[in-house]
Biopython code that builds the backbone (N, CA, C, O; Angstrom):
import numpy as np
from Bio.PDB.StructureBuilder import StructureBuilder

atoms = [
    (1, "UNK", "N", (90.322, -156.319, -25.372)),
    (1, "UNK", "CA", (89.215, -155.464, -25.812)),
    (1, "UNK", "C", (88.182, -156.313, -26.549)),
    (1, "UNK", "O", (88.527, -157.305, -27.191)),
    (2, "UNK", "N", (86.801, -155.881, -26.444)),
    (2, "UNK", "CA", (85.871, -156.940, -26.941)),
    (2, "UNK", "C", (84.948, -156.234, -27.839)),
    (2, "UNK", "O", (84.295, -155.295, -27.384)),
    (3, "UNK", "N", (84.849, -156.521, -28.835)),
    (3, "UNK", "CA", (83.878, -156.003, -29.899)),
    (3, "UNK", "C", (82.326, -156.186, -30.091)),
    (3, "UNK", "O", (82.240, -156.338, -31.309)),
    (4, "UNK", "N", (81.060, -156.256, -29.581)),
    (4, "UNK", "CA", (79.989, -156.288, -29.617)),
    (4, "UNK", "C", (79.504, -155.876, -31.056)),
    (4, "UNK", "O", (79.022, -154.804, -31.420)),
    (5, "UNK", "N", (79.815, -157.245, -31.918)),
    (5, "UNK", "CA", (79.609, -157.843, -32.969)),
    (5, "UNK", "C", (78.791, -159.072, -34.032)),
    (5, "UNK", "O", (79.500, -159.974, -34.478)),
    (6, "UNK", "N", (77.654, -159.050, -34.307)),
    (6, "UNK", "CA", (77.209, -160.178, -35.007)),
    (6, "UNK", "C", (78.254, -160.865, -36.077)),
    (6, "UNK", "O", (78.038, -161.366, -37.181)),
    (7, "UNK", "N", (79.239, -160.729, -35.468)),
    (7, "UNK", "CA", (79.726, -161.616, -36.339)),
    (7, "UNK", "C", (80.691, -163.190, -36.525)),
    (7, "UNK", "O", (81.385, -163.591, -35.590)),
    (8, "UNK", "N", (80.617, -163.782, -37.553)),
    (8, "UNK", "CA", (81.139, -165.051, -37.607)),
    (8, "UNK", "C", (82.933, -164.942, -37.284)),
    (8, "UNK", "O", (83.734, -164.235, -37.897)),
    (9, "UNK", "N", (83.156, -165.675, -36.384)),
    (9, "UNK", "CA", (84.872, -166.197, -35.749)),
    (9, "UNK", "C", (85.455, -165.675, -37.335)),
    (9, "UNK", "O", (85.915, -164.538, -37.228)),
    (10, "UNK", "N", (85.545, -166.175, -38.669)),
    (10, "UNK", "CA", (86.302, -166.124, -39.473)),
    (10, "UNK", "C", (85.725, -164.602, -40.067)),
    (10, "UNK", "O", (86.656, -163.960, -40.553)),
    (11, "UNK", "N", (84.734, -164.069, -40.117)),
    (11, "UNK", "CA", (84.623, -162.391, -40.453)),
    (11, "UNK", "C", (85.412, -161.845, -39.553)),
    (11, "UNK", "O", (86.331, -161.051, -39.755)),
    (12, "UNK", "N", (85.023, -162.304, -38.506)),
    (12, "UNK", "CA", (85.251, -161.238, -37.346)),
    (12, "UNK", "C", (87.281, -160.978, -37.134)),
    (12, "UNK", "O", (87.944, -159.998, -36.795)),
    (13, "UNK", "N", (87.754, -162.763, -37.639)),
    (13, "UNK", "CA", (89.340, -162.511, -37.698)),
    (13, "UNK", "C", (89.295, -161.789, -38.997)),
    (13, "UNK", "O", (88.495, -160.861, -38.870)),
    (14, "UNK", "N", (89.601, -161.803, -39.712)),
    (14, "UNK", "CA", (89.658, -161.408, -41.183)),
    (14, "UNK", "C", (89.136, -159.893, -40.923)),
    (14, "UNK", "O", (89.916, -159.021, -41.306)),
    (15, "UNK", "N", (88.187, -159.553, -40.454)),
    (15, "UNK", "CA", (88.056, -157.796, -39.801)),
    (15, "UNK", "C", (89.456, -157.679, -38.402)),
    (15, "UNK", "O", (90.059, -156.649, -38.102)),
    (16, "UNK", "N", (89.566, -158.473, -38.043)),
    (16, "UNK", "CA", (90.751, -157.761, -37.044)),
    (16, "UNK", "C", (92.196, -158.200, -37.693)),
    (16, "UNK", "O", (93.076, -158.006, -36.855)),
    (17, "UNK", "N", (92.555, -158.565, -38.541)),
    (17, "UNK", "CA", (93.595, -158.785, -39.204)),
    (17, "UNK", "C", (93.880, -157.532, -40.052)),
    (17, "UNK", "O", (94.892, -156.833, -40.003)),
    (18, "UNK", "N", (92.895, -157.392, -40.770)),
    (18, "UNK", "CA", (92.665, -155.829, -41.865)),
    (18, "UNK", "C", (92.622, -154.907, -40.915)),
    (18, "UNK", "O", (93.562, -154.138, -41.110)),
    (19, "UNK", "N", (92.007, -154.595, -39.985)),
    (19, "UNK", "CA", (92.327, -153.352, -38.934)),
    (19, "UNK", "C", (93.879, -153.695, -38.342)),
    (19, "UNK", "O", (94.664, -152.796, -38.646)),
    (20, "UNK", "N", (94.342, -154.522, -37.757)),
    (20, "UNK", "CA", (95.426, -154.352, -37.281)),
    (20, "UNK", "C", (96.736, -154.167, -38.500)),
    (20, "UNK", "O", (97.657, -153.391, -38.247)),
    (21, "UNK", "N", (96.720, -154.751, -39.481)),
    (21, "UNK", "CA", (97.475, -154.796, -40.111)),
    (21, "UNK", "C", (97.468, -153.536, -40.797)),
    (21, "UNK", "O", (98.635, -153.148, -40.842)),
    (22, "UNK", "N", (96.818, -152.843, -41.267)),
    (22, "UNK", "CA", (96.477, -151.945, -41.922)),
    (22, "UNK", "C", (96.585, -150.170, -41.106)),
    (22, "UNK", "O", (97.427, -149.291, -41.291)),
    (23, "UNK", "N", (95.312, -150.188, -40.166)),
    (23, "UNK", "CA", (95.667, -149.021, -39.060)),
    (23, "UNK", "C", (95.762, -148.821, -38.000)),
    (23, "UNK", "O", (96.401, -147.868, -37.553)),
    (24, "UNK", "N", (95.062, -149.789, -37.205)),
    (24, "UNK", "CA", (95.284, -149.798, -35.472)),
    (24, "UNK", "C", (96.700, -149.821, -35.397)),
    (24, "UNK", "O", (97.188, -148.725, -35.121)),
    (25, "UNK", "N", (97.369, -150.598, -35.534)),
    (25, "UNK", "CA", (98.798, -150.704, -35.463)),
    (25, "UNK", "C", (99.633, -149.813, -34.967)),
    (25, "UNK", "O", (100.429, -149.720, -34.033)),
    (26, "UNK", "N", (99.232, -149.176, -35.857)),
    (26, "UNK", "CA", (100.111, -147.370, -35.642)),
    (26, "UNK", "C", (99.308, -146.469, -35.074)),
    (26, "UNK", "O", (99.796, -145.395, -35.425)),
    (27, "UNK", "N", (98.326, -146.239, -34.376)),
    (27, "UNK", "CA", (97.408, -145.183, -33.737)),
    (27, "UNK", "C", (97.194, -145.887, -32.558)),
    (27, "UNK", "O", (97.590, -147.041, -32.394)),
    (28, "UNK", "N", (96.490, -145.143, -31.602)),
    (28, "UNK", "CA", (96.372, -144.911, -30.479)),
    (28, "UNK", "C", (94.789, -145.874, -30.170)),
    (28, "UNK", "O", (93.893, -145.558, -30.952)),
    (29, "UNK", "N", (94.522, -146.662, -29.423)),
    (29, "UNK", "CA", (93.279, -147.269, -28.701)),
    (29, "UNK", "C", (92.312, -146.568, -28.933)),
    (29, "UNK", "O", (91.571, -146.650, -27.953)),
    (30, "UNK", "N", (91.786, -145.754, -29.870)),
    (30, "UNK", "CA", (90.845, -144.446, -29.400)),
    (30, "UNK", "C", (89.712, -145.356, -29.641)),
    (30, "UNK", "O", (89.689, -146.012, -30.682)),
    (31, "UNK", "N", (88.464, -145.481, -28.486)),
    (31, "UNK", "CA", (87.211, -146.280, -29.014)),
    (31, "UNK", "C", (86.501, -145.736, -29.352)),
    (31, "UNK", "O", (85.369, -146.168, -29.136)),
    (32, "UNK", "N", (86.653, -144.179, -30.252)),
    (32, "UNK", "CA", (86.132, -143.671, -31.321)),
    (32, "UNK", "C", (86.254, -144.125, -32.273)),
    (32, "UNK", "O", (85.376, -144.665, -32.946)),
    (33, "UNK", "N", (87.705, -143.961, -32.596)),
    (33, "UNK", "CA", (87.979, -144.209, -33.831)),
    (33, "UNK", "C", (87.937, -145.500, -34.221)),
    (33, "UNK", "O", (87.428, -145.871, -35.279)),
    (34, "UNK", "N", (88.630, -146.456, -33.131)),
    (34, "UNK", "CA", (87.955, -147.806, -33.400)),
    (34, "UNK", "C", (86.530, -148.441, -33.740)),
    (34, "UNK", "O", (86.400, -149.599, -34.138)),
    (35, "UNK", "N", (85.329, -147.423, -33.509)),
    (35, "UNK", "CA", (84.129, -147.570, -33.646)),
    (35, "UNK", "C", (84.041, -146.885, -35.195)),
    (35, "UNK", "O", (83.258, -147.282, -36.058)),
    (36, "UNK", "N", (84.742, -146.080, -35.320)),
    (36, "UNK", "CA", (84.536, -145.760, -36.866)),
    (36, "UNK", "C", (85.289, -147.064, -37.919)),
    (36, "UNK", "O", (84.804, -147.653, -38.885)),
    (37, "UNK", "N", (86.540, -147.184, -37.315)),
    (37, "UNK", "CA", (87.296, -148.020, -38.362)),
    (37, "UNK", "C", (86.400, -149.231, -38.357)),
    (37, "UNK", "O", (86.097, -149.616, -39.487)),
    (38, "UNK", "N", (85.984, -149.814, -37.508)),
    (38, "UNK", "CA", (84.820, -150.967, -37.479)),
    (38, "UNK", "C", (84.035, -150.838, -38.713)),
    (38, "UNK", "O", (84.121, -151.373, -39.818)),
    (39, "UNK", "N", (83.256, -149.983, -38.204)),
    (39, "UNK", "CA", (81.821, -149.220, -39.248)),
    (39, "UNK", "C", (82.006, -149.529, -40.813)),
    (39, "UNK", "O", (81.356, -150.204, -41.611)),
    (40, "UNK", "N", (83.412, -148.585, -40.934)),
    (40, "UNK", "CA", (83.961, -148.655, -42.257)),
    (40, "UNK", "C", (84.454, -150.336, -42.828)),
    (40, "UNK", "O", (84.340, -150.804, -43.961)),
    (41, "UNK", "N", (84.916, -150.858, -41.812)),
    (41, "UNK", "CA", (85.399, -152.225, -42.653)),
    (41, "UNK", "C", (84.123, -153.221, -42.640)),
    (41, "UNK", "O", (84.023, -154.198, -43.382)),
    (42, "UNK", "N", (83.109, -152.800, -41.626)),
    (42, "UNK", "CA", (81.895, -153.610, -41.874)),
    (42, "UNK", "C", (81.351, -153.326, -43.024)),
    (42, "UNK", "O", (80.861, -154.236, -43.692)),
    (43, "UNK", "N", (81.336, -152.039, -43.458)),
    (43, "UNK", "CA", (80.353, -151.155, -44.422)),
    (43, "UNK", "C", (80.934, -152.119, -45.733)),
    (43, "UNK", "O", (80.086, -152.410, -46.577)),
    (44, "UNK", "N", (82.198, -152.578, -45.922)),
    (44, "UNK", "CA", (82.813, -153.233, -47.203)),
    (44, "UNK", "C", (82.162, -154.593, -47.321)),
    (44, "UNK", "O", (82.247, -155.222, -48.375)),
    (45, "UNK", "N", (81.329, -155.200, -45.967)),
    (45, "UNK", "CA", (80.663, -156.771, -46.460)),
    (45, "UNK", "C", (79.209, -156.392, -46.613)),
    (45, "UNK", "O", (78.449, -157.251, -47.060)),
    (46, "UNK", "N", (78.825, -155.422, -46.351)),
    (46, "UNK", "CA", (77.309, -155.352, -46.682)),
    (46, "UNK", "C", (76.899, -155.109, -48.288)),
    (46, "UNK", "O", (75.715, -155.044, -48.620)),
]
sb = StructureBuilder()
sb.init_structure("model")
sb.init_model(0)
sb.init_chain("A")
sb.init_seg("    ")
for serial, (resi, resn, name, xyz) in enumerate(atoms, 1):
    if name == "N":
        sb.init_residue(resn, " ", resi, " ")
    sb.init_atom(name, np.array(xyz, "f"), 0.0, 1.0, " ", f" {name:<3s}", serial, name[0])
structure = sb.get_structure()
């Protein structure tokens, strides 16, 4: 799956480490919700 992201290799791991570790893990592929959980963990570097 590919994320259409401005962002730097080490944000961008460090955002998929915190999503996976945290909630993807246990839920379902939804590329809703994955578009929200994004949003939200982007919303924490701005």
């Amino acid at each position: 799956m590919y994320f259409l992201f401005p962002l730097s290799p080490l944000t961008f791991s460090h955002l998929l480490q915190k999503c996976f570790l945290q909630e993807v893990y246990c839920l379902n592929w939804d590329n809703r919700y994955l578009s929200l959980t994004i949003s939200h963990l982007m919303s924490q570097y701005n």
